[in-house]
BAFI-3210 file (N, C-alpha, C; in Angstrom, 3 decimals, decimal comma, padded with zeros to 6 digits):
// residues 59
n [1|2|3|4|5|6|7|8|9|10|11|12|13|14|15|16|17|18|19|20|21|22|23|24|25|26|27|28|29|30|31|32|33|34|35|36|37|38|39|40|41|42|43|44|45|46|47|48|49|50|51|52|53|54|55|56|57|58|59]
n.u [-022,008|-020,257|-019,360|-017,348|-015,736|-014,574|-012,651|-011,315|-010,283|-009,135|-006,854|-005,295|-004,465|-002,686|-003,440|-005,232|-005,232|-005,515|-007,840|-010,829|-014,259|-017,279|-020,726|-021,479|-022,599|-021,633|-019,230|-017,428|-014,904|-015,220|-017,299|-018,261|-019,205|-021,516|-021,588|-024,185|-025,049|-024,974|-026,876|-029,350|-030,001|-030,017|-030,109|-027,519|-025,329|-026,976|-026,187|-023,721|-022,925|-023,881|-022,348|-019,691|-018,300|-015,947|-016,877|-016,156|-016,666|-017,690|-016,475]
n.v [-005,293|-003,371|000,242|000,767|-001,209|-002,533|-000,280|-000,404|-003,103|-002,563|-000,730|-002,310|-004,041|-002,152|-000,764|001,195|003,833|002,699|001,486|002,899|003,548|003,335|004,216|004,144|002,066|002,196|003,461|002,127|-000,605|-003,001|-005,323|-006,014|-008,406|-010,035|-013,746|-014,702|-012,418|-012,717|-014,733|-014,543|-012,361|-012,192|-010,126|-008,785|-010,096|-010,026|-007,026|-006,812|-008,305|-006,935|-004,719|-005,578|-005,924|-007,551|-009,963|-009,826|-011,957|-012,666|-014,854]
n.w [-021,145|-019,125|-019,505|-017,775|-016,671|-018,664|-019,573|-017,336|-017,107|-020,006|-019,048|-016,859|-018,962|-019,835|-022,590|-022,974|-024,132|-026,579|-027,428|-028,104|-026,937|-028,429|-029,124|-031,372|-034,478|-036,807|-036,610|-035,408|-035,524|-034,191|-032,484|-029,251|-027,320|-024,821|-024,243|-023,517|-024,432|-027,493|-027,847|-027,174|-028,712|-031,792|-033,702|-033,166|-034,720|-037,244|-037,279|-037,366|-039,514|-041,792|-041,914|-042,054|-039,675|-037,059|-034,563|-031,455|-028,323|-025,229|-022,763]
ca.u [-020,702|-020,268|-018,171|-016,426|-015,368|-014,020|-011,908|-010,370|-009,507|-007,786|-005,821|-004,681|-003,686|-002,001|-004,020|-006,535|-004,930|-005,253|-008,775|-012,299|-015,701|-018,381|-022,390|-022,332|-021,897|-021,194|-017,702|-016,564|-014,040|-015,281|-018,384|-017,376|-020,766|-021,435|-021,614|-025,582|-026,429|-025,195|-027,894|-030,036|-029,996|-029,602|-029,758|-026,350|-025,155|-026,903|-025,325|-022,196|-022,625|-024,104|-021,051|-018,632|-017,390|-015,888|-017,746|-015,370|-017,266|-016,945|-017,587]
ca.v [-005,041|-001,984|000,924|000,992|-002,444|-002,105|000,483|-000,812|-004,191|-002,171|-000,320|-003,536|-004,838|-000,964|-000,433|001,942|004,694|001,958|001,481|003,646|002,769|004,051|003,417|004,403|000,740|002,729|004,094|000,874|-001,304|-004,367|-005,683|-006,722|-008,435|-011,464|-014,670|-014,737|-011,519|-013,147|-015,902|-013,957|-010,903|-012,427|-008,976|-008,599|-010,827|-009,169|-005,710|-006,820|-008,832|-005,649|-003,187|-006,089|-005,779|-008,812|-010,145|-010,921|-012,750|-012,765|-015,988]
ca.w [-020,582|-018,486|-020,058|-017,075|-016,110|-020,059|-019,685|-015,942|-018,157|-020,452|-018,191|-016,264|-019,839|-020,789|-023,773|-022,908|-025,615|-028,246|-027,767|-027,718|-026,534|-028,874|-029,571|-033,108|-035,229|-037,934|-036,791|-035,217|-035,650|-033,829|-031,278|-028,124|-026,484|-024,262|-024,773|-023,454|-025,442|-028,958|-028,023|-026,908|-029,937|-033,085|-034,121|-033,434|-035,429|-038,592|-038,111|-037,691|-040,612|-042,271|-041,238|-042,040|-038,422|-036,172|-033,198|-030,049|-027,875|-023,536|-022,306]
c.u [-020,671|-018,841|-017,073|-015,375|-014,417|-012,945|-011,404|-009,535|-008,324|-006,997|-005,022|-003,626|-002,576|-002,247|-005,332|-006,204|-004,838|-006,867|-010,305|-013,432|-016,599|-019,937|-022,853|-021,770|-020,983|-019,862|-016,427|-015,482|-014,440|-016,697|-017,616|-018,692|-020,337|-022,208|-023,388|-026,119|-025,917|-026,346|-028,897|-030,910|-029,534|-029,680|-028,163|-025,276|-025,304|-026,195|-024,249|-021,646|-022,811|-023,201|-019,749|-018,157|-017,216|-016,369|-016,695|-016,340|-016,612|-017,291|-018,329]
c.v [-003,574|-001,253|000,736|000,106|-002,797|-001,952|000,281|-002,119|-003,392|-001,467|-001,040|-003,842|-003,714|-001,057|000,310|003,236|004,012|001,779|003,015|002,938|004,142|003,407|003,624|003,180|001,397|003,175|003,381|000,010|-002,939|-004,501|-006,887|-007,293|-010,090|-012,892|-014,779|-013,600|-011,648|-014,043|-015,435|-012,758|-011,403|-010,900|-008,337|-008,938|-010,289|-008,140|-006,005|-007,283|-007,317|-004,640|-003,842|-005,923|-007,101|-008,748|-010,583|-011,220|-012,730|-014,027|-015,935]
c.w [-020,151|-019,339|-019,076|-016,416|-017,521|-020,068|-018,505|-016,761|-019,222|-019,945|-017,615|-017,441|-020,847|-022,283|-023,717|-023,733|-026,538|-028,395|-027,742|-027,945|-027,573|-029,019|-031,001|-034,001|-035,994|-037,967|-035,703|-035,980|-035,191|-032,823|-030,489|-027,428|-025,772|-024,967|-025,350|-024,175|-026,931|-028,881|-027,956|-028,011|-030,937|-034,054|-034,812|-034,311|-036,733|-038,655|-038,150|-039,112|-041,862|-042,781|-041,686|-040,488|-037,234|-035,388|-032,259|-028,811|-026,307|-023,306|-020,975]
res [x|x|x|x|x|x|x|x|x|x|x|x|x|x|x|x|x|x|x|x|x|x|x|x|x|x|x|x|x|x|x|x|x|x|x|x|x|x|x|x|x|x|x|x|x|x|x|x|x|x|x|x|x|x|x|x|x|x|x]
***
């Protein structure tokens, strides 16, 4: 998911001061990934499980 296509969505939906985009798991709140790269990266899957942190899912 592009940062930037992200952060135009939340602007549309006026919540772009409620969220932030980061790359560090560790000081997340949530994973936002696509549908094809949960199938793809079972990886993902572990850290989140790891970190405790929810997966939302694009379809």
């Amino acid at each position: 998911i592009l940062e930037a296509d992200l952060l135009q969505v939340a602007e549309v939906m006026g919540i772009e001061n409620d969220i932030e985009i980061t790359d560090d798991i560790g000081s997340a709140d949530a994973i936002l990934a696509l549908n094809s790269e949960i199938k793809q990266n079972p990886w993902i899957r572990g850290v989140a499980k790891f970190h405790q942190l929810p997966i939302f899912v694009i379809k």
